[in-house]
N, C-alpha and C positions, 0 to 999 in steps of 0.2 A: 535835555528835557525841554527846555524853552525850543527849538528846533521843530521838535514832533510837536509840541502844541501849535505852531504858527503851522506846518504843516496841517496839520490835523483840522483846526477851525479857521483861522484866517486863510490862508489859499483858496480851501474851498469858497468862502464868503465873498471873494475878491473876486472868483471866477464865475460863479453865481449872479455879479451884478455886473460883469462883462457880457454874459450871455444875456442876460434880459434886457442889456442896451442894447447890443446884436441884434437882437431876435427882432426888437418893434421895428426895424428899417430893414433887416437882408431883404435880398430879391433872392427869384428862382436864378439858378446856377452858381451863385455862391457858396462857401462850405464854414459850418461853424463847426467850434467845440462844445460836445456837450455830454458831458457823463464821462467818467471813467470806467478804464477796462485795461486788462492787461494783457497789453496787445506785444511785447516782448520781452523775453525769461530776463532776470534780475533786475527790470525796472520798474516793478511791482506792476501799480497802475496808473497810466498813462489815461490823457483827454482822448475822448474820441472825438475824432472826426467825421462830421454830416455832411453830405452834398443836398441844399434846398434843392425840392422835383415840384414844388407846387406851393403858393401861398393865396390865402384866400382871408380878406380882412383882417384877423387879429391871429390865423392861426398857419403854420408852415408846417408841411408832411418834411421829412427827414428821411433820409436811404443812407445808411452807414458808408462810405467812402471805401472801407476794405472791409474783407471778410475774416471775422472774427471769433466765428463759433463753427468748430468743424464736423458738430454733431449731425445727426443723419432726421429727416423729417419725421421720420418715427423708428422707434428703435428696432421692431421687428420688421420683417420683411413683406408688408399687406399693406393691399389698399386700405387706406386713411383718411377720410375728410379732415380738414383744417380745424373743424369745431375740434374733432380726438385728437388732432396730433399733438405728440412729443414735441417737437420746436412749438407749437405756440407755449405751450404748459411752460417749456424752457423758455420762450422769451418775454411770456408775461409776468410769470413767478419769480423764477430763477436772475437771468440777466436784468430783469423789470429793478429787483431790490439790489443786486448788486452793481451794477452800474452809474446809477442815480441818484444823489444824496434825495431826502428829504423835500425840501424846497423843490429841487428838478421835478421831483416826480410830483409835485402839484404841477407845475405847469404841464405834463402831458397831457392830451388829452384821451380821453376816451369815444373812441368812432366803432360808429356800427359799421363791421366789416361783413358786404354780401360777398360768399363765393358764388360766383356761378360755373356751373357744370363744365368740367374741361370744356376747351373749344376744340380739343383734337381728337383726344378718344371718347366723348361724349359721360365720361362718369358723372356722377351727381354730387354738384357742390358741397352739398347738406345745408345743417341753417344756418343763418345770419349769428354772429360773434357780434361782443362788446369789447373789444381788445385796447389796449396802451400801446403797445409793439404788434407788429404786424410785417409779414412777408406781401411782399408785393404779388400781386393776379398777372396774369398774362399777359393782360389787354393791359394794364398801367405801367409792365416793363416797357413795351412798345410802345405807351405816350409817353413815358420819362423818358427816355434812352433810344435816338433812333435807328442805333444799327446795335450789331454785335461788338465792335469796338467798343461803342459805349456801356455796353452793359458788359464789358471783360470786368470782374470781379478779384483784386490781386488781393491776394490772405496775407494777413500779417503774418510777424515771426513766429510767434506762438500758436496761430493754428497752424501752419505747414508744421511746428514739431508734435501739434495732437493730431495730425495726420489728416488735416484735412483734404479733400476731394481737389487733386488739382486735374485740368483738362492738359493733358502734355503736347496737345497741339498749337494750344493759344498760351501758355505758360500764364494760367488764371486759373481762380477755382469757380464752380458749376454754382449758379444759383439755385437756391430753393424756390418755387413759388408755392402759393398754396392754392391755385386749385391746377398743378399739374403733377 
């Protein structure tokens, strides 16, 4: 009993005020923990890990380090703008509450995310989002990440067993973005 309480409320609080030390100093290309996820089968849930892509005054964007969610950008097979898709609903609602204690999720912020129109097959972004979590644009994988190396995406253990999307050329899974 004493166990799962220390588990339960002190760990989290300990980790919580690691991260907020963290967070006022990291630089871009360093990686924090921040949020739990259960990123392999009987270890419940484990810290994620963040790769810093950008920090601006008080606040730092965040890119998950592996891939974690082997769900598809929208469940049916049609074009989607990112205002309707299925992975936003999933990573604002869904992953948003369970990943994040309390506290974490005041510190996220809330950013107005513009899609703009593919840059390859010309579709229409649609509108402007108020999101928490957000898939990175095409044009921001290409200023974070300057090659395809960089942006190889390796899945954890639990998504390769929900079957996530792996590329068997580059032994990586396929990014999402939202507006392609």
């Amino acid at each position: 009993v004493v166990k799962e309480a220390y588990d339960k409320y002190i760990v989290p609080e300990l980790n919580y005020r690691e991260e907020v030390e963290k967070l006022a100093t990291i630089q871009v290309g360093e990686t924090i923990c921040f949020g739990y996820y259960d990123t392999h089968p009987g270890n419940f849930e484990e810290r994620i890990e963040w790769l810093v892509v950008d920090r601006q005054e008080d606040k730092v964007m965040l890119v998950a380090s592996y891939g974690m969610i082997p769900d598809s950008y929208q469940q049916a097979y049609e074009a989607t703008k990112w205002e309707q898709s299925y992975v936003r609903t999933l990573l604002n609602e869904i992953f948003y509450e369970e990943a994040f204690t309390e506290k974490e999720q005041e510190m996220i912020v809330t950013t107005l995310i513009v899609t703009e129109d593919n840059p390859v097959y010309g579709t229409d972004g649609g509108n402007d989002t108020y999101d928490k979590v957000f898939l990175l644009s095409a044009e921001e994988a290409e200023k974070y990440f300057a090659g395809n190396e960089e942006r190889k995406l390796v899945p954890t253990e639990m998504a390769m067993r929900k079957e996530i999307n792996i590329n068997s050329n580059e032994w990586g899974s396929w990014w999402w973005l939202r507006d392609m």
